[in-house]
C-alpha positions as CSV (number, residue, x, y, z in Angstrom):
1,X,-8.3,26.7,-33.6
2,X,-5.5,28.8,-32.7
3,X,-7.8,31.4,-31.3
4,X,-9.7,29.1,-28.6
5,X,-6.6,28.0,-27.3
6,X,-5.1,29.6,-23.5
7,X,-2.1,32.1,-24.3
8,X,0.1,29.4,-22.4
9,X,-1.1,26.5,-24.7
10,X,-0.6,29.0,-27.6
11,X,3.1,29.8,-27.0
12,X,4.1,25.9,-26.7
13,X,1.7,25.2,-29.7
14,X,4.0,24.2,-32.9
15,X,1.4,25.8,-35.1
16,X,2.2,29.2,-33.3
17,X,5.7,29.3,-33.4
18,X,6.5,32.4,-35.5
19,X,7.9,31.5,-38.7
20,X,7.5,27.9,-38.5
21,X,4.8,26.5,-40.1
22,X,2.2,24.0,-38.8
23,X,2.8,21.4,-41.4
24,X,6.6,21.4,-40.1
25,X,6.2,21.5,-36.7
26,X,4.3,18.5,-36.9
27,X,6.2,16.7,-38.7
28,X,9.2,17.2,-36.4
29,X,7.4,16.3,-33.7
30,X,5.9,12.9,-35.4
31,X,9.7,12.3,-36.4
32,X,10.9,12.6,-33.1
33,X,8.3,10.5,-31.1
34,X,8.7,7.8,-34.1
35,X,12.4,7.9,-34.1
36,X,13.0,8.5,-30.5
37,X,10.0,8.1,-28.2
38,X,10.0,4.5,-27.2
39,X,13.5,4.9,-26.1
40,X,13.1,8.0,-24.0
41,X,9.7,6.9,-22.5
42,X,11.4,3.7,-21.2
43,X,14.7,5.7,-19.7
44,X,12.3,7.8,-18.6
45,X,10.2,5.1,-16.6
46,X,13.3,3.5,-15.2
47,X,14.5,6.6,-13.7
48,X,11.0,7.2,-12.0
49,X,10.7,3.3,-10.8
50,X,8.4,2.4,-13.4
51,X,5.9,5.3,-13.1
52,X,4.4,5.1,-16.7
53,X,2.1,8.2,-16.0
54,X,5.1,10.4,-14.8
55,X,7.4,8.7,-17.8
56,X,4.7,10.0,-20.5
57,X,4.4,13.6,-18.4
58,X,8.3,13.6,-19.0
59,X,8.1,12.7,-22.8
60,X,5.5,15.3,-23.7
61,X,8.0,18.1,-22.1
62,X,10.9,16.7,-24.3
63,X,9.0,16.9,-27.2
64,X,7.9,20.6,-26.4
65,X,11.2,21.3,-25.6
66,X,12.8,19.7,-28.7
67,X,10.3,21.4,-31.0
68,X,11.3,24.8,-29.2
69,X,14.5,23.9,-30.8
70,X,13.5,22.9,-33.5
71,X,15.8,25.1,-36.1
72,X,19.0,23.8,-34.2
73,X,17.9,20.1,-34.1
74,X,17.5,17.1,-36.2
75,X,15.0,14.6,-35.1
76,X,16.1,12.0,-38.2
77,X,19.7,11.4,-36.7
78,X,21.0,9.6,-33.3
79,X,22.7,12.4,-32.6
80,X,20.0,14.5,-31.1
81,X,19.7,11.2,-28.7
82,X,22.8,12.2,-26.1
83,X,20.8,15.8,-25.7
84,X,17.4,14.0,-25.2
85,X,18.5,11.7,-22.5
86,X,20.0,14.9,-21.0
87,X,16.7,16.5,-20.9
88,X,15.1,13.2,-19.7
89,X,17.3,13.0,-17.1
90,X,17.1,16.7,-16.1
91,X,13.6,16.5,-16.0
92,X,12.9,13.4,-13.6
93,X,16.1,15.1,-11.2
94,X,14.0,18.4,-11.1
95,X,10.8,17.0,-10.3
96,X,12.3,14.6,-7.8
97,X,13.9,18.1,-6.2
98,X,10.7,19.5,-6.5
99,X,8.4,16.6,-4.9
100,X,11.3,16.9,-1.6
101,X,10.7,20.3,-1.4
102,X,7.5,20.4,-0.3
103,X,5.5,18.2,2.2
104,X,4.3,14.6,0.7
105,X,1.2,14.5,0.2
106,X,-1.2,12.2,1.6
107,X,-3.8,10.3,0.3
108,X,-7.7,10.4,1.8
109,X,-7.3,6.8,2.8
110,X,-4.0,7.4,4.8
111,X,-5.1,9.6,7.2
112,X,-5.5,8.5,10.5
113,X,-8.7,8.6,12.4
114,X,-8.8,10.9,15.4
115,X,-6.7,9.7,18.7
116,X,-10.3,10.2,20.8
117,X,-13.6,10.1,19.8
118,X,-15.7,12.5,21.2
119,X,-19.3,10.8,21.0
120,X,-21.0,12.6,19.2
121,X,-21.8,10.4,16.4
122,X,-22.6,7.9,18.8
123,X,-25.1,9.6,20.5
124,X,-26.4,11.2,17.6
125,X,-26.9,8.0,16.1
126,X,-28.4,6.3,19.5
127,X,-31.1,9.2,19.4
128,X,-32.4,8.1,15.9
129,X,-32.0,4.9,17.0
130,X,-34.7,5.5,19.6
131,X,-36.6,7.4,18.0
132,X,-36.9,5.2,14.9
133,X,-37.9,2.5,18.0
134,X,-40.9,4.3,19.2
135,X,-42.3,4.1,15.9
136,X,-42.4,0.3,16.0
137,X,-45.2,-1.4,17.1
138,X,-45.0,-2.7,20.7
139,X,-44.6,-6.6,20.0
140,X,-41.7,-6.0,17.5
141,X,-40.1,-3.1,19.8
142,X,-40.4,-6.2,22.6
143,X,-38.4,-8.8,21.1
144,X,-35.5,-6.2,19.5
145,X,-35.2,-5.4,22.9
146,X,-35.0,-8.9,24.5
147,X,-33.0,-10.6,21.5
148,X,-30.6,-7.3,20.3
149,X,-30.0,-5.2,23.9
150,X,-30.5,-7.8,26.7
151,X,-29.1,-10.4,24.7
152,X,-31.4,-13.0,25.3
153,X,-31.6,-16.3,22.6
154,X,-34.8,-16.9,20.7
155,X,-35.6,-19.9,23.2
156,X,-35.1,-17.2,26.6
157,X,-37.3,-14.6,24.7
158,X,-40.1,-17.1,23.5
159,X,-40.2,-18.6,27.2
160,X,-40.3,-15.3,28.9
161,X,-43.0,-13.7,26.3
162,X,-44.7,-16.8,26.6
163,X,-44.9,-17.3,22.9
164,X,-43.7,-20.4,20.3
165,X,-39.9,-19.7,19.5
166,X,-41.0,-19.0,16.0
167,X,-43.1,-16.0,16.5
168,X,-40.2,-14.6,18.0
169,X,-38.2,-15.4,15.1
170,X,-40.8,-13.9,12.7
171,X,-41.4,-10.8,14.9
172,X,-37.3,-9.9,15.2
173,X,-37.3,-10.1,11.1
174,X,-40.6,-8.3,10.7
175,X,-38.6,-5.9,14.3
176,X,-35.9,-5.4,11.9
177,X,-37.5,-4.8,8.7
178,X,-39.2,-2.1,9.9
179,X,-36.5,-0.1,11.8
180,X,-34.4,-0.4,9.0
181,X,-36.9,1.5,6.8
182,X,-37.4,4.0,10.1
183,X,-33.4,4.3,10.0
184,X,-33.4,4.6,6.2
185,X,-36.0,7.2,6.1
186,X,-34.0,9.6,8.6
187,X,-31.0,9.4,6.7
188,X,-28.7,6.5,8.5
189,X,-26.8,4.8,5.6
190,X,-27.0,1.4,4.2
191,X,-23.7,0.6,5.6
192,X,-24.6,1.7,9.3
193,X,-27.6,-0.7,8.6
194,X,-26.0,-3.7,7.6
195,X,-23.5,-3.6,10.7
196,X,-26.7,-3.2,12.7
C-alpha cells in the first residue's frame, strides 16, 4: 500500500511516520475525529459562513496536523481543544488571506457576453439556413417563405397561393419538418431549432 502511494501522500500518511506504528496512528486519529471532530467541523463552518465543503477541507488538515504531533498530544482530553480551535482558526484566516491575494475567480456562467457581436455566427448560420432551403421542395420552400419571412397569416398565404388554408397549414409543418432534419444534418443544434 505504502509503495503506490505519491511521496507527498506518503509523508502525511500515519502509517509512514517513522517510529509510529500504523495501528497507533489510526487510532489517534479515530480518537480525535470521535472526540473532537463534530466540534471543530462546526467552528470550522461558522467561520467560513456555512461552507460545509471548505469546513471538512479544514478538518482533514487538523487531523494531519494533530497526528504530526502526535507524541506531544493527547486526543482523549479537552485540553488539546484550545490548540485545535487555534489551528481551525488559523487555517480559515490563511486561506481567506490567500483567496484575497489573488484575483476571484469567475464562474463560466458569469462571464459576460461580448459588448459587439461581430456577425459572424449570424451569417454563418443564415448560409446553412439557405442552403438547407434549396433542398426543400418548391411548394414547402413557398409557404416558409410567405408565413416565416414575409410574415404573412395562413389565411394571406392560402388566398395568394390560391390553395384551402389547410394545405398551407399542412405544407408549413411538412416546410418545417424537413428543414429541421436539413438543419440537423449540417450540424445546427436542437436548441437553435427549437427557437427557429
Amino acid at each position: 500500500m505504502e509503495s503506490s502511494l505519491p511521496l507527498s501522500v506518503r509523508a502525511r500518511d500515519p502509517r509512514t511516520v517513522p517510529g509510529r506504528s500504523a495501528r497507533r496512528s489510526e487510532e489517534f486519529v479515530g480518537v480525535l475525529y470521535e472526540r473532537h471532530g463534530s466540534v471543530l467541523l462546526g467552528f470550522a463552518a461558522r467561520l467560513l459562513g456555512g461552507d460545509w465543503h471548505r469546513a471538512e477541507d479544514v478538518l482533514q488538515e487538523v487531523a494531519v496536523r494533530a497526528w504530526q504531533r502526535a507524541d506531544d498530544l493527547d486526543p482523549t482530553t479537552n485540553a488539546l481543544r484550545p490548540w485545535l480551535f487555534t489551528v481551525v482558526r488559523n487555517l480559515v484566516i490563511d486561506g481567506h488571506r490567500s483567496r484575497k491575494a489573488r484575483p476571484p475567480e469567475v464562474a463560466a456562467a458569469q462571464v459576460p457576453p461580448s459588448p459587439v457581436s461581430d456577425g459572424v455566427d449570424h451569417t454563418l448560420t443564415r448560409r446553412v439556413v439557405v442552403d438547407a432551403m434549396r433542398e426543400l421542395a418548391p411548394w414547402h420552400r413557398e409557404v416558409l417563405v410567405h408565413v416565416y419571412f414575409a410574415g404573412r397569416s395562413i389565411s394571406q398565404t392560402a388566398a395568394l397561393l390560391g390553395v384551402p388554408p389547410g394545405t398551407v397549414k399542412s405544407r408549413v409543418y411538412y416546410a418545417m419538418r424537413a428543414l429541421r432534419d436539413g438543419l440537423s444534418s449540417r450540424g445546427l443544434t436542437a436548441a437553435w431549432l427549437a427557437a427557429a
